[in-house]
C-alpha positions as CSV (number, residue, x, y, z in Angstrom):
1,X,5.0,31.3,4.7
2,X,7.6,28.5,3.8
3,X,7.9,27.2,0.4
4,X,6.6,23.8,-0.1
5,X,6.5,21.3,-3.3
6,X,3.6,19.3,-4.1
7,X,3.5,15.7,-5.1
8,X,1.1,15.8,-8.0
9,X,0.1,13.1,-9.8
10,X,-3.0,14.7,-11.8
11,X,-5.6,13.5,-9.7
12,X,-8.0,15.2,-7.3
13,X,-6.4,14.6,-3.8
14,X,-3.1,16.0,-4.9
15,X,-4.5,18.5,-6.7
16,X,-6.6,19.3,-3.5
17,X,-3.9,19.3,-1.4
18,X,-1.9,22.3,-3.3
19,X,-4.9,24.3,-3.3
20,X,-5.1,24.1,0.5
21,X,-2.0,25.3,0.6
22,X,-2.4,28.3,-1.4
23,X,-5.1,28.9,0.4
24,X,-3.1,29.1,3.3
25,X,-0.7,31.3,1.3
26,X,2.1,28.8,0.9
27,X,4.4,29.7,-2.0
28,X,4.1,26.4,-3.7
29,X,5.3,24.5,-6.9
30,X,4.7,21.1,-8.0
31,X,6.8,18.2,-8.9
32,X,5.8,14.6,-10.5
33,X,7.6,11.3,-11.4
34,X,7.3,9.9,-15.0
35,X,7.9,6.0,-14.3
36,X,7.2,4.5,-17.7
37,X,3.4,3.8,-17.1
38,X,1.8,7.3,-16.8
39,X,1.2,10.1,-18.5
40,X,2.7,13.4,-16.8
41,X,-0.1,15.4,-18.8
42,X,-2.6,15.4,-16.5
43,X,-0.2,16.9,-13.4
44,X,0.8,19.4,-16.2
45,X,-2.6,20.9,-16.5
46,X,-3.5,20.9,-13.1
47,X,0.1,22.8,-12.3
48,X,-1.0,24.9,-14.8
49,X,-4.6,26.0,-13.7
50,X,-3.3,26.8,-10.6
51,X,-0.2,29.1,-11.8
52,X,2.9,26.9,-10.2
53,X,5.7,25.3,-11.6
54,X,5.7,21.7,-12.2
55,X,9.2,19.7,-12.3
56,X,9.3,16.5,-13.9
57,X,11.5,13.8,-12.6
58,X,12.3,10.8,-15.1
59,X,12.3,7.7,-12.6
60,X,11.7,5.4,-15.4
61,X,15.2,3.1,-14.7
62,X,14.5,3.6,-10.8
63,X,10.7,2.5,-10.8
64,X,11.6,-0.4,-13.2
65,X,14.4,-1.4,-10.4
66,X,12.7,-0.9,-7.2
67,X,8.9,-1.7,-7.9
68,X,8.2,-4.0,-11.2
69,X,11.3,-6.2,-10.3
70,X,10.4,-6.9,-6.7
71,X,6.7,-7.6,-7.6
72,X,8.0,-9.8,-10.8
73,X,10.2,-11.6,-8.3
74,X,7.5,-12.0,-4.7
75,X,5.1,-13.4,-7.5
76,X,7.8,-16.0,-9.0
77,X,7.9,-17.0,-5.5
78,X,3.7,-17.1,-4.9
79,X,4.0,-14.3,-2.3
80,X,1.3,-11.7,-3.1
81,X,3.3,-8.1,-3.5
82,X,2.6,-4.5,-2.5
83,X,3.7,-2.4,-4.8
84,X,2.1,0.8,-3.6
85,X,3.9,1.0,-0.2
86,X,7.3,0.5,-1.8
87,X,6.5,2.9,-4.7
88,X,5.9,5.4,-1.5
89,X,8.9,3.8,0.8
90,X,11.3,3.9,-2.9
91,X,10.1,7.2,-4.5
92,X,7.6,9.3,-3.2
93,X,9.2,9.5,-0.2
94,X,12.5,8.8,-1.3
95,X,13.8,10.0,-4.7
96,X,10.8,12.9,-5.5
97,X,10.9,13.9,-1.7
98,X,14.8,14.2,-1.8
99,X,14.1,16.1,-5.3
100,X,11.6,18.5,-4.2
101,X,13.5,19.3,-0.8
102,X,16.2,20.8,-3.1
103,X,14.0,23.6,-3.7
104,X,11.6,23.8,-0.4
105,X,11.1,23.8,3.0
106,X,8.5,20.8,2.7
107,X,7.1,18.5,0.7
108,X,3.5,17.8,0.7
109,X,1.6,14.5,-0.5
110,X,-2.6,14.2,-0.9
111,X,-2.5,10.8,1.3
112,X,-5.5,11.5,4.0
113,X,-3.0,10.9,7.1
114,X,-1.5,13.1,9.5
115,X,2.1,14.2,10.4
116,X,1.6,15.8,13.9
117,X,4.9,17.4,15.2
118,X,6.0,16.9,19.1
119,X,9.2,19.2,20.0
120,X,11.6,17.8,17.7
121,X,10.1,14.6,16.6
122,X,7.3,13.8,14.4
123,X,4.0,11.1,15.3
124,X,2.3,9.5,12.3
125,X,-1.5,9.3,12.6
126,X,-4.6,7.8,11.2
127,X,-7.1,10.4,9.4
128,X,-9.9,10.0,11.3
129,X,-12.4,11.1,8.6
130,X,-11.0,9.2,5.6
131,X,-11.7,5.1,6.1
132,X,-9.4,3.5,5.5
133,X,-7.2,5.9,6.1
134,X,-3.8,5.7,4.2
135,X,-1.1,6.1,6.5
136,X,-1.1,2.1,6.2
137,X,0.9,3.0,3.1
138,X,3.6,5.4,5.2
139,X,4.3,3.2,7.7
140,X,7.8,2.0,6.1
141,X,8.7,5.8,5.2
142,X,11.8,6.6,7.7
143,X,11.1,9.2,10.9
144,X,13.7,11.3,9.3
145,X,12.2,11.8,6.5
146,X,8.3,12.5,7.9
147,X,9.8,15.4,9.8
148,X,9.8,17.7,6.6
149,X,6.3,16.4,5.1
150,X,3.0,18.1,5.0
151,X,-0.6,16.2,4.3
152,X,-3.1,18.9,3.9
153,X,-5.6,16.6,4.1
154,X,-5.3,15.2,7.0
155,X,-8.8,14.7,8.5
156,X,-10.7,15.6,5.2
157,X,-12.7,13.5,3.6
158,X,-12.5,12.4,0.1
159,X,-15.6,14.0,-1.1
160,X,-14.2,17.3,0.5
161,X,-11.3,17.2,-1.6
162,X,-13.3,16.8,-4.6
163,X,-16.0,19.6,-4.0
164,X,-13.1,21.8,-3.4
165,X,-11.1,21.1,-6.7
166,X,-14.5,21.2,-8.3
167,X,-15.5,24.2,-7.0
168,X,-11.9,25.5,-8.3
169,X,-12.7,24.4,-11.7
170,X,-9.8,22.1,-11.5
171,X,-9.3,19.9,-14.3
172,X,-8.5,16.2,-12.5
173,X,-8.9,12.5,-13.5
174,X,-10.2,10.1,-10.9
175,X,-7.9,7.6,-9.6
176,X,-10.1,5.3,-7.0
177,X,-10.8,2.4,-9.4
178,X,-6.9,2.7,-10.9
179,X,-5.4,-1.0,-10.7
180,X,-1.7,-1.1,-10.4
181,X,-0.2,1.4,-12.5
182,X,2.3,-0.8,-14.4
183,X,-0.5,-3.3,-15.3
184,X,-1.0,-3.6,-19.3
185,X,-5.1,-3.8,-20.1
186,X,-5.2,-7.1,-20.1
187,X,-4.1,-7.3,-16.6
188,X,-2.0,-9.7,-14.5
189,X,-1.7,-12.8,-16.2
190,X,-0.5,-10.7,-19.7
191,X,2.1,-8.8,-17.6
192,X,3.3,-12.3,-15.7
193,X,3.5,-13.6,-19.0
194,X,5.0,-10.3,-20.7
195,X,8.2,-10.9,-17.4
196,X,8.6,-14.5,-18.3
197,X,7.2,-15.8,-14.7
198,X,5.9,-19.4,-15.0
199,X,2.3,-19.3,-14.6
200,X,0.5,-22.8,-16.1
201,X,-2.9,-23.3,-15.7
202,X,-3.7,-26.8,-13.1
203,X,-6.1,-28.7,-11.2
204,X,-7.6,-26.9,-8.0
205,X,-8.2,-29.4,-5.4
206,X,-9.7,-29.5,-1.8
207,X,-8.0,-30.8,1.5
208,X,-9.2,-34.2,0.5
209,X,-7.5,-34.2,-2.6
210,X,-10.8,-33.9,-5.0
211,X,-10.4,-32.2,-8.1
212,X,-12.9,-29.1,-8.4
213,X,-11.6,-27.8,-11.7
214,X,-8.8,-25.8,-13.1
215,X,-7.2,-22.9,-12.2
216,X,-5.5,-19.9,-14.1
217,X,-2.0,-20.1,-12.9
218,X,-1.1,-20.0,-8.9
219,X,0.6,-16.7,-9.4
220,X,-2.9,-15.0,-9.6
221,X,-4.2,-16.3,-6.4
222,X,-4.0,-14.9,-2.9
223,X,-4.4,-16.8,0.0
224,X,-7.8,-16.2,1.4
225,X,-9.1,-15.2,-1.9
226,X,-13.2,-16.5,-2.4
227,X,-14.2,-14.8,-5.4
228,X,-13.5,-16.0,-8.9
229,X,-11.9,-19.5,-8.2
230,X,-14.0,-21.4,-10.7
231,X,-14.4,-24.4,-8.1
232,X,-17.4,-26.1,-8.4
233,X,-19.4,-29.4,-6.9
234,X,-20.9,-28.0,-3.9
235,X,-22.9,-24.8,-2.8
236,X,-20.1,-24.1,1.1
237,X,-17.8,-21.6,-0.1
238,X,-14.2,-22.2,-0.7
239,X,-10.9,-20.0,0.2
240,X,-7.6,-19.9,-1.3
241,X,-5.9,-22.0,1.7
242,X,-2.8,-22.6,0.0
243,X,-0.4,-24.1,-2.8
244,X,0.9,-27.4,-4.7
245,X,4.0,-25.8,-6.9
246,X,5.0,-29.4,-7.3
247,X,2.0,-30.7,-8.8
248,X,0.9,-27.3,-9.9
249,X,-2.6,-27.5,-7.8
250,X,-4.6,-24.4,-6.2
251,X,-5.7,-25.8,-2.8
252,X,-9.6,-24.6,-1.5
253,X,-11.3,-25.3,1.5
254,X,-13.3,-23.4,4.7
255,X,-12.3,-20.5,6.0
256,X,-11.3,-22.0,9.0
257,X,-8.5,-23.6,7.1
258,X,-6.7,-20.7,6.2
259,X,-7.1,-18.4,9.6
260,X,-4.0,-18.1,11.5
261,X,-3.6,-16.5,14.9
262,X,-0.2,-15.8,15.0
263,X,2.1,-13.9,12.4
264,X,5.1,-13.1,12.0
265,X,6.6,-9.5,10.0
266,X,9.5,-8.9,9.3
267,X,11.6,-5.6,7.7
268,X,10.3,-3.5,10.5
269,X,10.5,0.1,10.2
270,X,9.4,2.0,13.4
271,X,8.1,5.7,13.9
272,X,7.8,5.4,18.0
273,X,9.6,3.9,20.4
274,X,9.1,-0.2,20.1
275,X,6.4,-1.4,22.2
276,X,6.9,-4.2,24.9
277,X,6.5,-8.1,25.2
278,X,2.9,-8.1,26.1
279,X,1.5,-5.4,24.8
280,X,-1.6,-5.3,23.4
281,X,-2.0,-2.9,20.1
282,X,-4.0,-3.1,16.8
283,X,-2.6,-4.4,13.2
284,X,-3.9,-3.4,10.4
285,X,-2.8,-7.1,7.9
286,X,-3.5,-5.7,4.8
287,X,-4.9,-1.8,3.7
288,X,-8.9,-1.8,3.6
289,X,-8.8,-4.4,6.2
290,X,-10.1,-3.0,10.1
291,X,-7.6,-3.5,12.4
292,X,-7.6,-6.7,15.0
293,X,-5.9,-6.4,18.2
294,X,-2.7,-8.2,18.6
295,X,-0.4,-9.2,21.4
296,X,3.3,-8.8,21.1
297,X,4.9,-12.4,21.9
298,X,8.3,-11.0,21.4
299,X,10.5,-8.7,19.2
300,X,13.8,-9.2,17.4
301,X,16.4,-6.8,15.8
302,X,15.2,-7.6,12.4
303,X,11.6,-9.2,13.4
304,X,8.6,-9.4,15.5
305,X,6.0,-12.3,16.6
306,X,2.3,-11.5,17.4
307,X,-0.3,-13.2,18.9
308,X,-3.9,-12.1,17.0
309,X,-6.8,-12.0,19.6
310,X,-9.0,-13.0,16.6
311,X,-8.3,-15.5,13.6
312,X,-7.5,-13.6,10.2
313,X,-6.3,-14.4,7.2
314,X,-2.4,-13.6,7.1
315,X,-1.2,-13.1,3.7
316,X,2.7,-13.3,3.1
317,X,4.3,-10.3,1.3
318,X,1.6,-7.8,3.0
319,X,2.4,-4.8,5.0
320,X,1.2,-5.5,8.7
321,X,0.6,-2.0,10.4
322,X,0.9,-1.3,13.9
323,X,-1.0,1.4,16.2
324,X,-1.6,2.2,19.6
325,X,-4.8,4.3,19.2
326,X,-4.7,6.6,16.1
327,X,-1.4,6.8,16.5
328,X,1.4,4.5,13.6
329,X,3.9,3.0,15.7
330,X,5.8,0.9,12.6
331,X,5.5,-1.5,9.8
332,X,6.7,-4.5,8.3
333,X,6.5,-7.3,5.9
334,X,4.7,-10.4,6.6
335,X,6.9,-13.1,6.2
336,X,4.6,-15.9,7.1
337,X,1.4,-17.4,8.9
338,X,1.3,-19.5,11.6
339,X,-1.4,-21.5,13.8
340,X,-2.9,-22.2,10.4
341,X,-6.5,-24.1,11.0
């Protein structure tokens, strides 16, 4: 069986993934990235429970350049980041999966998608019994580089992976309720504050220019965002709809005001052959969102315009995620709604 290196982070789905491929009788070692926020402990022990060797790869400078500066910079700009998929895009499937080809045929992740191989190519798909499933996160990963990765647990559930490193007597941590790894405790408006980013506190207003109260500082509000705005004077609910840098004001108002039916993306990255003016697929806007079908209105070199069949909320700095059944044809960055109201 071919050697294969393990992404392992400490957690139960990686650790879950290198005990399936034991199991199938892999020879397999493990590798993890220290970045400057996390503790490589945790990877250490499981590595060690299960008798492989663990590299550790210092990608402090590297996360620092290619994750924390980007999201310091898209919320300077009020464009709501995502770290995760260029943490995956950067290092996980850049810089550790260079790494830990060094030494192995593959390298293998504990995301719940699928890598199915045609002939010489490689098809990203949906795991159809993890929801959501995370191949929204791969869909900027390179072709190239899919063609020498393994999920083991494509098309097993989360609650399988845990009964199996439990019944192992795996030591793990659980990492479902982690926030962004590079947060500090006190969360986002500490670590704005920590990167010098601008962030003063102002009036939040409605479409009519009333004042409802005061806000936080624009840079922690998304567009579409209901909970937590601290506007009061009337019992209908209120939506991020947009922003007053000028004046500093957080503008609220219906739903309706902040749906868009057209959107644009941008930094495309495609895993199939580009689909045609027209056609109807499914986007996925942003990762535990279901995905509403979309017709292409026309594609570019370095962007694409769709048409969504219903309204959503289109959030700039998002991944949008394309499919034609279960199957990832690309990705890109939202650049920026249109049809608003």
């Amino acid at each position: 069986m071919p050697e294969v290196c393990v992404a392992l982070s400490g957690g139960v789905d990686s650790a879950a993934a290198a005990i399936l491929l034991l199991k199938e009788g892999h020879q397999v070692k493990g590798i993890t990235m220290d970045t400057g926020y996390n503790s490589t402990e945790q990877a250490q022990r499981v590595a060690e429970n299960l008798s492989i060797p663990l590299q550790v790869l210092d990608l402090r400078r590297e996360f620092e350049e290619m994750v924390v500066r980007p999201t310091v910079e898209h919320y300077k700009r009020l464009i709501t980041p995502n770290p995760c998929t260029w943490c995956n895009l950067r290092l996980k499937f850049g810089l550790l999966l260079s790494r830990a080809l060094e030494g192995a045929e593959f390298y293998a992740t504990g995301h719940y998608a699928c890598v199915e191989r045609r002939g010489e190519g490689v098809v990203l798909k949906e795991s159809a019994s993890n929801t959501p499933s995370q191949a929204y996160f791969l869909a900027w990963v390179p072709k190239g580089r899919l063609s020498k990765v393994l999920f083991p647990l494509c098309n097993r559930s989360r609650e399988e992976a845990e009964s199996l490193v439990k019944s192992m007597g795996v030591p793990v941590q659980d990492e479902r309720s982690r926030d962004l790894c590079f947060l500090p405790p006190q969360g986002l408006s500490r670590f704005l504050r920590e990167r010098g980013v601008p962030n003063p506190q102002g009036r939040i207003v409605d479409t009519s220019n009333r004042v409802l109260g005061q806000h936080r500082g624009l840079c922690l509000y998304t567009l579409g965002q209901r909970r937590g705005l601290g506007a009061g004077g009337t019992k209908e609910r209120r939506y991020v709809v947009g922003y007053r840098p000028e004046k500093g004001e957080l503008v609220v108002g219906p739903k309706e005001k902040v749906l868009s039916n057209r959107v644009r993306v941008g930094s495309l990255n495609w895993l199939a052959p580009k689909p045609g003016v027209g056609e109807t697929l499914t986007v996925r806007l942003r990762y535990r969102q279901r995905g509403i079908e979309a017709e292409v209105l026309s594609i570019r070199e370095d962007y694409l315009e769709l048409r969504l069949l219903s309204p959503a909320v289109v959030v700039p700095g998002q991944v949008a995620v394309l499919n034609r059944g279960d199957q990832v044809l690309g990705g890109g960055e939202i650049e920026k709604p249109e049809g608003v109201g």
